[in-house]
C-alpha positions in Angstrom: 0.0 0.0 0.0 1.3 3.4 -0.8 2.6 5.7 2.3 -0.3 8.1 2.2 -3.3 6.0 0.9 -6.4 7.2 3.0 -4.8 10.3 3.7 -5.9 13.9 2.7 -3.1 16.8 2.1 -3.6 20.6 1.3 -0.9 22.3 -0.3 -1.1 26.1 -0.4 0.7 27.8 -3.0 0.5 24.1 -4.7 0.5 25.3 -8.5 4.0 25.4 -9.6 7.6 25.2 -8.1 8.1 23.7 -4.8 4.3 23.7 -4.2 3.9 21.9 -7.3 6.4 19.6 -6.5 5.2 18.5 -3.2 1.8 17.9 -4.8 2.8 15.6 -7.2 4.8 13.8 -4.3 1.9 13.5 -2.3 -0.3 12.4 -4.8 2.2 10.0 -5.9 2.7 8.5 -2.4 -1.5 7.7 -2.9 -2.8 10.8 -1.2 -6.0 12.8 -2.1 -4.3 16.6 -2.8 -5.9 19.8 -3.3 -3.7 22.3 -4.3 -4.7 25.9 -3.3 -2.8 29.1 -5.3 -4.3 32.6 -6.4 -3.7 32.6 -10.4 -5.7 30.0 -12.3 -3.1 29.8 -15.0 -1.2 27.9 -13.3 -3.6 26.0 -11.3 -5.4 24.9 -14.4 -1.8 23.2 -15.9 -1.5 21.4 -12.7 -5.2 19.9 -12.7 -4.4 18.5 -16.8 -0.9 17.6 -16.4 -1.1 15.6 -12.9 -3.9 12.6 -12.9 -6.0 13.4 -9.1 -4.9 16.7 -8.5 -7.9 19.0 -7.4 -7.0 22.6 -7.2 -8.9 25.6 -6.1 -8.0 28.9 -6.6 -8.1 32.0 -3.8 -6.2 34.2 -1.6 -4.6 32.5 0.9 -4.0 35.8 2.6 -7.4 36.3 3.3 -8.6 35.7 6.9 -11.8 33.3 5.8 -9.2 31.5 3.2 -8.6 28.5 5.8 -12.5 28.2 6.4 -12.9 28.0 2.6 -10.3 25.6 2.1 -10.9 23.0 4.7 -14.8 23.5 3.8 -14.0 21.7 1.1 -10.9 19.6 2.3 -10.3 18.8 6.1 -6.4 18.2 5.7 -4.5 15.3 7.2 -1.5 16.9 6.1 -1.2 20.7 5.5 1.7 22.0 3.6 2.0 26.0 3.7 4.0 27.1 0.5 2.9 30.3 -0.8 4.5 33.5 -0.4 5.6 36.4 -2.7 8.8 36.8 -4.5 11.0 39.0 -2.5 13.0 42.5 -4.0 16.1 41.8 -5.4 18.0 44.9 -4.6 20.0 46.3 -1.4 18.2 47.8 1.6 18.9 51.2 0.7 17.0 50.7 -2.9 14.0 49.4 -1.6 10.9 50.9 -0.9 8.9 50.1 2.5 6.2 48.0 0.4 8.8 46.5 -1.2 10.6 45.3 2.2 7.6 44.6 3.5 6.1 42.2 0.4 6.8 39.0 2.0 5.3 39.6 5.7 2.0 40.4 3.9 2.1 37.2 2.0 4.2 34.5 3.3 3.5 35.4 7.1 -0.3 36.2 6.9 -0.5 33.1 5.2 1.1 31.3 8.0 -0.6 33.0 10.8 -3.9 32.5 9.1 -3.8 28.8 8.8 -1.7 27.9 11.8 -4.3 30.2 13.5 -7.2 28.3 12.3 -6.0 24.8 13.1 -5.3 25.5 16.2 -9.1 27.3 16.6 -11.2 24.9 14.5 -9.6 23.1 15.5 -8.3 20.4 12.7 -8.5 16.5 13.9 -5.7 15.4 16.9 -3.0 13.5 14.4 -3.0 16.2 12.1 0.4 17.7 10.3 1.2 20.9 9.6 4.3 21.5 7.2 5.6 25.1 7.0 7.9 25.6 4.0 10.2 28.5 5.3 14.0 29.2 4.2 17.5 28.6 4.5 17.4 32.4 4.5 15.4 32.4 7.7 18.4 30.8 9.6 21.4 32.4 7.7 19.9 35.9 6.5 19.3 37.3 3.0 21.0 41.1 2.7 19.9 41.0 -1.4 15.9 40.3 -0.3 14.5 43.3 2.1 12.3 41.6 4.7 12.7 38.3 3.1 14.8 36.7 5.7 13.0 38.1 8.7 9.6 36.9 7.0 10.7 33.1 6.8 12.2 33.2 10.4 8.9 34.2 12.1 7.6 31.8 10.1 9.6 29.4 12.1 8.1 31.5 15.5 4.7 30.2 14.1 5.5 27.3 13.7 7.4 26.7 17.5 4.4 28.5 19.2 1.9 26.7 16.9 3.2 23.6 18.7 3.9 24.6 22.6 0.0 26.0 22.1 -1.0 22.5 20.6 0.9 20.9 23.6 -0.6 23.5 26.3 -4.5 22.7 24.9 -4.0 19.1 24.3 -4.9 19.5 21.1 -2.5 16.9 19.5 -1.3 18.9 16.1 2.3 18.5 14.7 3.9 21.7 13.5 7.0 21.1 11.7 9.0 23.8 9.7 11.4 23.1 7.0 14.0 25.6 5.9 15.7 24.8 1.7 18.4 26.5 1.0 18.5 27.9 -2.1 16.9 26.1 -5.3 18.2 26.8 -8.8 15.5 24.8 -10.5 12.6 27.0 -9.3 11.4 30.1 -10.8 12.0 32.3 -7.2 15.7 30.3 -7.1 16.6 31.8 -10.0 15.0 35.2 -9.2 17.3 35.3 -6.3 20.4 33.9 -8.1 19.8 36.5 -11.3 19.5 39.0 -8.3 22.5 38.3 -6.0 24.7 37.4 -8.9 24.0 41.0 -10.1 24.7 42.3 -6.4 28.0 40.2 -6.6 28.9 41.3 -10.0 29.7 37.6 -10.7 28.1 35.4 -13.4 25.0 33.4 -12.5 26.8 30.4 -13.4 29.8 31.1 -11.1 27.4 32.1 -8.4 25.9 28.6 -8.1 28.8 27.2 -8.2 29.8 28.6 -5.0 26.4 27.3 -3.7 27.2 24.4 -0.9 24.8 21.3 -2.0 22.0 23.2 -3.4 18.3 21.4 -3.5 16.0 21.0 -5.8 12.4 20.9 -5.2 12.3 17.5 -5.4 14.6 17.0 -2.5 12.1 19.7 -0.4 9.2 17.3 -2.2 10.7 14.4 -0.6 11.8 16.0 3.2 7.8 16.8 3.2 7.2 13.3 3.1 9.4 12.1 5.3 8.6 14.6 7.9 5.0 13.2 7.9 5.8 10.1 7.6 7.7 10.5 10.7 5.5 12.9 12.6 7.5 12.2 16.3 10.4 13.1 15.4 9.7 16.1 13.0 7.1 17.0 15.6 8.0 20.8 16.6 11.5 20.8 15.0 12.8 22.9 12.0 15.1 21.5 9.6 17.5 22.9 7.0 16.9 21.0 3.4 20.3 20.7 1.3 20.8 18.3 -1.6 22.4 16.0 1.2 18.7 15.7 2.5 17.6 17.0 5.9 19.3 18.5 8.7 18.0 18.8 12.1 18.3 22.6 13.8 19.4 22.6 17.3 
């Protein structure tokens, strides 16, 4: 029997790159998916391409978003993957909604729907996957309040869980942190961008990247981290194209 026959998994921001990716997993471990993303385009590609996907399209931003979405799928696993692309551009060229681009996406997504399973709340066994980044951990001087964004992400994530603990509630928030992807469309956004801020070749910039993942690889930690829900319970871990890496 495949891993996640029986199970039920929402993936927001499910319609291309990592999203995408960790769709397909899911639904190729034997899961039903429903992929959740704003532009239809997109959405539409996934739903012809992949055999089982179901997709819906809204703004995840939106405070009602998690009652419309588990209206019409109550998640055993809940992956959180949208966000914004950040600026690429130094601090000092950057506008305040600029900066600010990816705390009014990627955070108020997170808040929303962590806020919501703990209220609903979702069923006791329940996983919640937040996708975050290695730039939450390490910084990102090239990407305004990008960095900061994805490390309260992590905060969400770590009080998601003491408050699922304190209520009894028995959810399991886990946060995972890629370092930089090449293959996705935001990896190369942000390679285009600090190779510029380098005055280096793209090319050469990778290179100096340390065992870069591809989406695949985050794909595949979001399965293992659910398939292992005690030990990913509460923890963040960096992905790297060596596979996971627990943060002390």
């Amino acid at each position: 029997m495949l891993p996640l026959a029986g199970k039920s998994v929402v993936v927001i921001g499910g319609s291309r790159g990592v999203g995408r990716r960790i769709a397909e997993a899911a639904i190729g471990n034997g899961a039903r998916v429903l992929a959740v993303a704003r532009q239809e385009g997109p959405l539409r590609r996934l739903a012809q391409e992949v055999s089982g996907a179901e997709v819906l399209s809204l703004d995840a931003t939106d405070e009602g978003a998690p009652s419309k979405v588990f209206g019409i799928l109550q998640p055993d696993i809940l992956v959180l993957c949208g966000g914004a692309f950040p600026p690429a551009a130094p601090l000092h060229k950057q506008s305040w909604q600029e900066f600010a681009v990816n705390w009014e996406t990627d955070v108020k997504i997170a808040f929303h729907f962590c806020k919501a399973a703990l209220s609903r709340p979702l069923p006791a066994g329940t996983s919640v996957v937040l996708i975050s980044s290695g730039a939450a951990l390490a910084g990102s001087p090239n990407s305004g309040g990008y960095a900061g964004a994805k490390r309260t992400q992590l905060f969400i994530a770590n009080y998601s869980q003491k408050e699922s603990d304190r209520l009894g509630l028995g959810l399991r928030f886990t946060a995972l942190a890629p370092r930089m992807m090449p293959d996705t469309e935001l990896g190369k956004h942000a390679v285009a961008g600090y190779a510029r801020y380098l005055g280096i070749s793209e090319a050469d910039f990778i290179q100096s990247m340390a065992s870069p993942p591809t989406s695949s690889d985050v794909a595949a930690a979001v399965i293992d981290v659910v398939m292992n829900p005690e030990r990913a319970k509460g923890n963040v871990f960096i992905v790297s194209g060596n596979g996971l890496e627990a943060v002390s």
